[in-house]
N, C-alpha and C positions, 0 to 999 in steps of 0.2 A: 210314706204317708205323712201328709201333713193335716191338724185338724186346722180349720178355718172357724173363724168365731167371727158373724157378722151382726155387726149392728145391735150388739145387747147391752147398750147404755140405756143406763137411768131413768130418760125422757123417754125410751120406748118399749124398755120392758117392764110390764108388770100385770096386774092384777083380773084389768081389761081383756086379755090374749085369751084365743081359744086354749082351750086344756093347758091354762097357764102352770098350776103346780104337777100336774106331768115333766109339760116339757122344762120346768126350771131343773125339778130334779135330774133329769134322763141328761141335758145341757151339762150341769156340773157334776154328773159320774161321768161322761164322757172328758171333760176337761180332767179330772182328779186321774182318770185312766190313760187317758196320755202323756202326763207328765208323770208319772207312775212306773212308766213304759220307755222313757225316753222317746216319745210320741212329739214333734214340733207344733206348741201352740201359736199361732198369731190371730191377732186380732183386726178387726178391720173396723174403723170408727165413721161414721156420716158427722158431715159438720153441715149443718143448712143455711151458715154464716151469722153475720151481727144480728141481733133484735127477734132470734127464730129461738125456739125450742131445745135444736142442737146446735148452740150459739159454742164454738169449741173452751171456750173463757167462762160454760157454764157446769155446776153441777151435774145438769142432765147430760152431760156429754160424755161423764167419764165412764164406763163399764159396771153395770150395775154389783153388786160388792160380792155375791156368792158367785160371780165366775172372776172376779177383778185379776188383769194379767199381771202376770209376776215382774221384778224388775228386768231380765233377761228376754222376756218372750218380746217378739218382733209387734207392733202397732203398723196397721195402715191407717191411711186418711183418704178420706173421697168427701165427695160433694154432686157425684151421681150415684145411683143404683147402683151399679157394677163394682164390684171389687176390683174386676178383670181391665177397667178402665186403665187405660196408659197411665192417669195423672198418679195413679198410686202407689206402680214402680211391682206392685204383686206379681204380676205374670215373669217380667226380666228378673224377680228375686229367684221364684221357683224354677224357673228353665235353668237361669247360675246353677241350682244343686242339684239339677238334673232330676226333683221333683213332679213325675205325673199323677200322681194317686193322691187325692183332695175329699176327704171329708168336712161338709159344708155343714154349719148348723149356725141358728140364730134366727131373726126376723130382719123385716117382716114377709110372710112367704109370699104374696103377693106383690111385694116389689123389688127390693134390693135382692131374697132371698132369689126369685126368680130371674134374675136379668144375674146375676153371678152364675147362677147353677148356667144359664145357657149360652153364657159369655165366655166361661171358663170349656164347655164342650167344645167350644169354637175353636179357640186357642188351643185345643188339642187334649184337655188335661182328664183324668177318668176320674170323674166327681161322685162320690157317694154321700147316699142321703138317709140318716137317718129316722126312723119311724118316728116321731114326738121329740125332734129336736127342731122346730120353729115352727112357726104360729106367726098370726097375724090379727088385725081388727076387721069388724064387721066392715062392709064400703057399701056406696049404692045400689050395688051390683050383686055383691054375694054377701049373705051372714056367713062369719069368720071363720064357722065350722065346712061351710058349703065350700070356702075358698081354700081352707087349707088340704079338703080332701080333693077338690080338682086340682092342685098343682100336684100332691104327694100322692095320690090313685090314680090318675088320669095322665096330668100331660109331662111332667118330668122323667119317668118312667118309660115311656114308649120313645126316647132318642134320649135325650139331653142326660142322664143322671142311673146310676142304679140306686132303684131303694132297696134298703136292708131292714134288717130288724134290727133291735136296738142290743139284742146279744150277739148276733152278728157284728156290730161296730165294736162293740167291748174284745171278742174276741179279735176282729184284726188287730186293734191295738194294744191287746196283747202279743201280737205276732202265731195267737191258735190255730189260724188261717190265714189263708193269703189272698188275694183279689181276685186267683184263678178259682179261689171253692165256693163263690158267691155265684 
């Protein structure tokens, strides 16, 4: 099992996000229990280049400070949605250690969070998703609550991802259970 931490810099996580002091808390017992656990954290960073928001030479780009990766934990980089994109070398790291079992958390659920969770089933990997660990912003389309329960109620859940509960993911990373008791 590896936890996956996407996209929770500075510039995108905060106060704005559906069930934001949920999911920060639920985020950092998950991170504090896998490294707890000897549990692999990495992180995965969006840069959206010079003169943007997540400019990688900014503030906002670094991991916002109550999950901030230790000096040893792995960093990706992208510049699309996907983790799972080749440019960021994730997928060739995890297959190297023989890694299928992916616990995904972070924002935002409607994009990055979404195009990883379905990019990573592709590639073959068995992604779990916890209950109130990523959020996202209201869009034209859906308010923030509407969106984060059609990916986490609706459509992740029926192919791409198992949800769990969020004592569910504490206990696999403790090793209480195993992927077959879910």
């Amino acid at each position: 099992m590896v936890l996956l931490v996407v996209d929770t810099q500075k510039g995108c996580f905060n106060e704005n996000l559906y069930a934001f002091e949920t999911v920060r808390k639920n985020i950092k017992l998950l991170i504090d229990t896998a490294r707890e656990n000897n549990v692999e954290v990495a992180y995965v960073q969006h840069d959206d280049g010079p003169g943007s928001d997540l400019e990688k030479s900014t503030d906002n780009y670094e991991v916002y400070e109550d999950f901030a990766p230790r000096e040893n934990e792995r960093r990706f980089e992208k510049n699309v949605n996907s983790a799972f994109h080749p440019m960021t070398g994730l997928t060739e790291y995890l297959k190297s250690k023989g890694e299928k079992n992916i616990m995904t958390i972070g924002v935002a659920t409607d994009y990055c969070m979404d195009a990883t969770i379905k990019s990573g089933f592709e590639k073959g990997f068995n992604i779990y998703v916890p209950a109130y660990t990523n959020s996202t912003y209201d869009n034209p389309y859906f308010d923030k609550e509407t969106a984060y329960k059609y990916f986490n109620e609706f459509m992740w859940g029926r192919r791409y991802a198992k949800i769990i509960t969020l004592e569910q993911a504490v206990k696999l990373l403790r090793s209480e259970i195993t992927t077959a008791d879910l």
